[in-house]
C-alpha positions in Angstrom: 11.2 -76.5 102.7 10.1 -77.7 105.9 12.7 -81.2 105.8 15.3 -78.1 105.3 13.6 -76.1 108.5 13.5 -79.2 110.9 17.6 -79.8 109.7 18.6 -76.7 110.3 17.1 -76.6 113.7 18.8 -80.1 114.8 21.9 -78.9 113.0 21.7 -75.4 115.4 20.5 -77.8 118.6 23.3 -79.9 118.1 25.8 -77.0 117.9 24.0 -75.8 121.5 24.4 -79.0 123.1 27.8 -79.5 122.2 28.3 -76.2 124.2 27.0 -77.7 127.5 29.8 -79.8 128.6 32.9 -78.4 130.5 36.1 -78.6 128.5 37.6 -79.5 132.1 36.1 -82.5 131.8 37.1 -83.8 128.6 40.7 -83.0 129.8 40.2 -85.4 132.7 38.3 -88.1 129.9 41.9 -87.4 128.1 44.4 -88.1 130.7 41.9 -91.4 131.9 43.0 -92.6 128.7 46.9 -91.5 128.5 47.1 -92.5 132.1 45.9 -96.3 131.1 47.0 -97.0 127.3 50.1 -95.9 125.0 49.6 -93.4 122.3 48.3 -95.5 119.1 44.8 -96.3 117.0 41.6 -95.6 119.4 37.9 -95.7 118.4 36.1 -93.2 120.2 32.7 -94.7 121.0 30.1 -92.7 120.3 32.2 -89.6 120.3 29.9 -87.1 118.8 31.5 -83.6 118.4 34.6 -84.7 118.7 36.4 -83.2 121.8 37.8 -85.9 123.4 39.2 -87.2 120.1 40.8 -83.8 119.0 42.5 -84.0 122.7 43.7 -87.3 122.1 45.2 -86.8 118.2 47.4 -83.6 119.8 48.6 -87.0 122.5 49.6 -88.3 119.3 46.9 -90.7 119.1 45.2 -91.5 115.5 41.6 -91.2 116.3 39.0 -92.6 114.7 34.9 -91.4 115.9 32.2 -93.5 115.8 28.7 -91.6 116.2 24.8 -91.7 114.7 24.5 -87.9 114.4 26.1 -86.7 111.5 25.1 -83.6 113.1 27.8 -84.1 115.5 30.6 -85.5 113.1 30.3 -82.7 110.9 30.9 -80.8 114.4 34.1 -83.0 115.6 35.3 -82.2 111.5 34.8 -78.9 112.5 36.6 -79.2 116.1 39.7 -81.0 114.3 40.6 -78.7 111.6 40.3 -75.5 114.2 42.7 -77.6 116.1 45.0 -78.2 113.1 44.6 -82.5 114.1 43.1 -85.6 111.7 40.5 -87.6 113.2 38.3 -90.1 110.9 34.6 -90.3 111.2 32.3 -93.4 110.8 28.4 -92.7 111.0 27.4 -96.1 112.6 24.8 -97.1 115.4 27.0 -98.5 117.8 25.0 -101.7 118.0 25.8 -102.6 114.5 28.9 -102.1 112.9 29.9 -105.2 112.1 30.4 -103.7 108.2 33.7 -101.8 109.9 36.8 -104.5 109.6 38.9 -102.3 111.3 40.3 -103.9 115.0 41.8 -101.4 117.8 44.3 -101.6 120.7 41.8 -99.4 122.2 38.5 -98.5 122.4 36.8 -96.0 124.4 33.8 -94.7 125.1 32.9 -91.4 127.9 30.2 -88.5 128.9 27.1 -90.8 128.9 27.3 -92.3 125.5 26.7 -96.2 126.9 24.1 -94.3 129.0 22.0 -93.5 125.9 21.0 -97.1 125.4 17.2 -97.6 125.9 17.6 -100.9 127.4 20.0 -104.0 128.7 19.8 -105.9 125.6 21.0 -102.7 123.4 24.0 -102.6 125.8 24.8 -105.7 125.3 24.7 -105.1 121.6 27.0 -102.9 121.7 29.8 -104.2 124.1 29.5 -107.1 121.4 30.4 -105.4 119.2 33.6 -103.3 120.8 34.5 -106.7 121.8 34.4 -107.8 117.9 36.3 -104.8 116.8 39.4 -104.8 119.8 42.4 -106.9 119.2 43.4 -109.7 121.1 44.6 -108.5 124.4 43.0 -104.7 123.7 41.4 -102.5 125.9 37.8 -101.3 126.8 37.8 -98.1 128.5 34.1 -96.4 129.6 32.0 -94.3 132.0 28.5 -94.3 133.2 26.6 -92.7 135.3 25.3 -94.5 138.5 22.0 -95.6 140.2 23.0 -93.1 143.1 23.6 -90.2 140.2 19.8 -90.6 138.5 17.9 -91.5 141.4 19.3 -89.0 143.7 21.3 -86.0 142.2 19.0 -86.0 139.1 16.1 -86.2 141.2 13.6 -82.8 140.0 16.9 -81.6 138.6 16.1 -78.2 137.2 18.5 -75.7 136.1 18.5 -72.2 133.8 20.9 -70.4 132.0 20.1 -67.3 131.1 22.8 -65.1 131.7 24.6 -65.2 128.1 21.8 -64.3 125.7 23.4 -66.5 122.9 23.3 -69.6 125.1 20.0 -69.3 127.0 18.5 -72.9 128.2 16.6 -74.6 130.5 17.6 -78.4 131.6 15.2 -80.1 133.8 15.4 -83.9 135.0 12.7 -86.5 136.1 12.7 -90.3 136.7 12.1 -92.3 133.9 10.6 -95.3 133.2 12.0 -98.2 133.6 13.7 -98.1 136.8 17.4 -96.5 137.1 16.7 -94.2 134.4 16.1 -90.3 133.9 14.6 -87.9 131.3 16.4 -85.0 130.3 14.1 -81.9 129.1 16.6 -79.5 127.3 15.2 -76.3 125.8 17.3 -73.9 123.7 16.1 -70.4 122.8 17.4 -69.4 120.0 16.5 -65.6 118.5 15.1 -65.8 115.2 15.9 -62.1 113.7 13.1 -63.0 110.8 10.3 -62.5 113.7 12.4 -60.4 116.1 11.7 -63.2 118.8 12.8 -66.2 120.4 12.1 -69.7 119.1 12.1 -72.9 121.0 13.9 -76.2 120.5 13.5 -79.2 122.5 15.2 -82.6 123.3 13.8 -84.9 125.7 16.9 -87.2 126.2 16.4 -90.6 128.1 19.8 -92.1 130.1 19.7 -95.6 131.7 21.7 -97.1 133.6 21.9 -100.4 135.8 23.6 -101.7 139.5 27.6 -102.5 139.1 26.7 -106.1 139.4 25.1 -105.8 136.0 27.8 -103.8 134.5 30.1 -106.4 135.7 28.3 -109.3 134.6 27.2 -108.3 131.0 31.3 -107.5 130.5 32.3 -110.9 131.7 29.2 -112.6 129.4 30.6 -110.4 126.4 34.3 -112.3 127.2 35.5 -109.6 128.6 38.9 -110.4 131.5 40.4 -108.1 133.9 37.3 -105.5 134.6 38.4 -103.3 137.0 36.0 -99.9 138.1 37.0 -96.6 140.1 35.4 -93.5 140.6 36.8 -89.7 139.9 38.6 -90.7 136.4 40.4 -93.7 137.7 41.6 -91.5 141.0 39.5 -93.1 144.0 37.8 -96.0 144.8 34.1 -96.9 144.7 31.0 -96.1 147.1 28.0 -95.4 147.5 27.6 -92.0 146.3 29.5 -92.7 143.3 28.4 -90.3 140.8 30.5 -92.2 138.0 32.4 -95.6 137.2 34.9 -95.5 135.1 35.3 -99.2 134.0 38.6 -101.1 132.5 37.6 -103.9 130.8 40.5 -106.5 128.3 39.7 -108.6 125.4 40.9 -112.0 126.4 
């Protein structure tokens, strides 16, 4: 019974959490991609609930997702039959799939999935293995956040939602340890009718990130030709309050 209680309450957190990002901005994680490949096969990255890859399949691409949670891929099967589209699901790590055969034109990979990493030598791990699983000549297409983003703008973030009594949480941000990186403190409420009261769950998610030197260095390492990095989805060049890069990145 209790295996079944600590389930169901990931199952219900990971419902709430997919309810935190702005559909606006998987729109703009859409047209990044249709802007910079041709409809065709693309592995979403670590695509969890599934909403970039149901806006991609109605683009006419055939998406495949590649995520841990199976929380969250039950979520994106959910997403895709409400939007009448296929997508197919692999529960991987994305630092070890080498048991997938299958090679893409395209890979991608948005909304702080590379962030989620603990450290440099899981990143590397995993842009190994995107490189492993693109085709000759195919294309790596990724965000993360910035040094300027966690050191600054998530600086004693703090923010509460309680407003819609369906959807109340708290999210409050802190440096992490090592350097660059952030902790996330999510709490859901969620009303438990059993006990006429609210109960509490709680993430603490860790994000890391590193200088664009690094970025651009481990991508060349990997074999990587042609990186290329903008800011604003592709629309504007670099500085130093860049919130987010948005990298380009060919298999040579």
């Amino acid at each position: 019974m209790a295996n079944k209680n600590i389930k169901e309450n990931y199952s219900t957190f990971a419902e709430k959490y997919d309810t935190l990002f702005n559909d606006e901005l998987y729109q703009d994680w859409a047209n990044f991609v249709v802007d910079n490949t041709q409809a065709g096969r693309v592995l979403d990255l670590g695509g969890g609930a599934g909403r970039l890859a149901v806006l991609l399949a109605q683009r006419h691409y055939q998406v495949d997702i590649l995520d841990l949670s199976s929380e969250m891929l039950s979520l994106a099967q959910t997403h895709a039959f409400d939007a009448g589209v296929d997508i197919s699901l692999i529960q991987a790590d994305m630092r070890e799939w080498s048991d997938w055969q299958a090679e893409y034109p395209t890979i991608v990979s948005f909304a702080d999935a590379l962030n989620y990493l603990p450290n440099l030598v899981d990143f590397r791990a995993a842009i190994g293995q995107v490189y492993d699983h693109l085709e000759t000549g195919g294309q790596f297409l990724f965000d993360v956040i910035t040094p300027y983003q966690v050191n600054i703008l998530y600086d004693n973030y703090y923010y509460n939602n309680d407003d819609d009594e369906d959807n109340i949480f708290m999210w409050t941000s802190y440096a992490g340890e090592p350097a660059d990186s952030v902790d996330h403190d999510l709490k859901f409420f969620v009303y438990d009718e059993k006990k006429d009261g609210f109960k509490i769950l709680r993430e603490i998610h860790h994000e890391q990130t590193y200088s664009l030197a690094t970025y651009q260095r481990e991508l060349e390492v990997a074999g990587f030709k042609n990186i290329s990095v903008s800011a604003d989805f592709g629309k504007q060049a670099v500085n130093d309050k860049t919130q987010r890069w948005f990298f380009k990145a060919v298999k040579s």
